[in-house]
N, C-alpha and C positions, 0 to 999 in steps of 0.2 A: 440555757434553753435556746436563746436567739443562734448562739455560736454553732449547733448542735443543728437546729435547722439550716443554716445557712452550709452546714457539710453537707446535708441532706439535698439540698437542693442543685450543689457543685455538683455532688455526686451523679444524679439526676442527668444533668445537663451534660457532663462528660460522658455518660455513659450512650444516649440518644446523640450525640456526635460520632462516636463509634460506631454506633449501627448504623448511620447514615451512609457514612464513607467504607465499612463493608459491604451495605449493600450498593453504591457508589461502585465500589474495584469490580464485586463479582459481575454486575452488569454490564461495564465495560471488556471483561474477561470476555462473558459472553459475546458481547459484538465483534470482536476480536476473530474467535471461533465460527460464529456462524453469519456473518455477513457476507450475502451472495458475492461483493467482489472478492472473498478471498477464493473461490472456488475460481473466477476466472485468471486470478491471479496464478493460481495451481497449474491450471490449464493451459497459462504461459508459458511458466517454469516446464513444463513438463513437454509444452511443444517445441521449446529453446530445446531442450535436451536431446530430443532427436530429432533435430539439425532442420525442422519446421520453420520455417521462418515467415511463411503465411497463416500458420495454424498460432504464433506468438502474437502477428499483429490483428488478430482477431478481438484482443482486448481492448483495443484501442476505437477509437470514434473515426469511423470511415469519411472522415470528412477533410477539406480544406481547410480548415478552423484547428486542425488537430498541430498541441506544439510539443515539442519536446526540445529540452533545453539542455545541453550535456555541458562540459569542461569550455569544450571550443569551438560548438556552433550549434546553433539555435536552427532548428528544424519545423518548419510547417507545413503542415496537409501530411495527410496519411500515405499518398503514394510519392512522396518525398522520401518520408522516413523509411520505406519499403525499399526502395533503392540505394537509399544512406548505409541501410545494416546488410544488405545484399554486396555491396563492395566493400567494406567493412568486414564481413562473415562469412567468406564464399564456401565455404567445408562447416562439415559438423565437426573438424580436428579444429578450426579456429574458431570453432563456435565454443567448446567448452564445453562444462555442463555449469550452468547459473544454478543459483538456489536465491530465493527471496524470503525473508524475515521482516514479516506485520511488527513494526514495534507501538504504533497507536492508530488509530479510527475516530475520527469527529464527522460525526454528523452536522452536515451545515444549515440544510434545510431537508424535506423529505426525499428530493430528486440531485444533490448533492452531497458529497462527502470529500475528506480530506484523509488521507493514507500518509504516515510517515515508515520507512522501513528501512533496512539494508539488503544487497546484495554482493553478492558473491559468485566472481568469475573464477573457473579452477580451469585448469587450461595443459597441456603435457610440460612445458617449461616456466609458468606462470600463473600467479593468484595475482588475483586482484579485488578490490571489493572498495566500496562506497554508501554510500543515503543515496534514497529517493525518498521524493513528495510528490503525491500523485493527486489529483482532482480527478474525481468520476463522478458521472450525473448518469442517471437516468434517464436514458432513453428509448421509446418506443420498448417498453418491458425490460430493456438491458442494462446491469450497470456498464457505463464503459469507459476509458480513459481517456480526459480530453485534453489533459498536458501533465506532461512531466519533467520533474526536474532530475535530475540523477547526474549525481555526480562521486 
């Protein structure tokens, strides 16, 4: 009888651990899909592609404050980095077309968040692709990016 309950009750517990982290994944699935920064993210990708290169740094936090951290130099303030990827990028033939891939989303607090993902440069002679981790906060109704590391 004891043994019998005591399956009863494994049972129980295993199976409310399940539903936990199902509903756990799908929630996260969901932030994934609908979290306002992946729409600015899109918005990137999409102004990279035709060769925009003001309409890309529109994701980004218009500030002094704003870093971005690449292979081999560490970039601050937003009209740094504007002239960084401007002589770096000068054609939409060396710009490519990027694609970017949400691989996770943590919430930090309600006007912070943390973005892990990959991208992907396709280029007429060359691929290339790496990680980024992005920090975006909330600000003034936007999310925006206020450093990244991409490499």
């Amino acid at each position: 009888m004891r043994s019998r309950l005591l399956l009863t009750v494994r049972t129980l517990i295993f199976g409310a651990i399940i539903i936990v982290f199902n509903s756990a994944a799908e929630e996260s699935s969901s932030v994934l899909d609908e979290h306002p920064s992946i729409t600015v993210l899109k918005s990137q990708q999409e102004a990279w592609n035709r060769g925009d290169l003001n309409g890309f740094m529109n994701g980004y936090w218009q500030s002094d404050e704003l870093s971005l951290v690449g292979p081999e130099i560490i970039t601050r303030g937003w009209n740094e980095a504007l002239a960084r990827y401007e002589i770096r990028y000068p054609n939409v033939e060396i710009m490519g077309t990027l694609r970017f891939d949400v691989i996770d989303i943590q919430p930090l607090q309600t006007d912070y968040l943390w973005m892990i993902g990959r991208w992907q440069l396709n280029r007429a002679n060359e691929r290339s692709s790496g990680h980024f981790t992005l920090l975006w906060q909330l600000i003034d109704g936007e999310w925006l990016i206020v450093s990244d590391h991409s490499s």
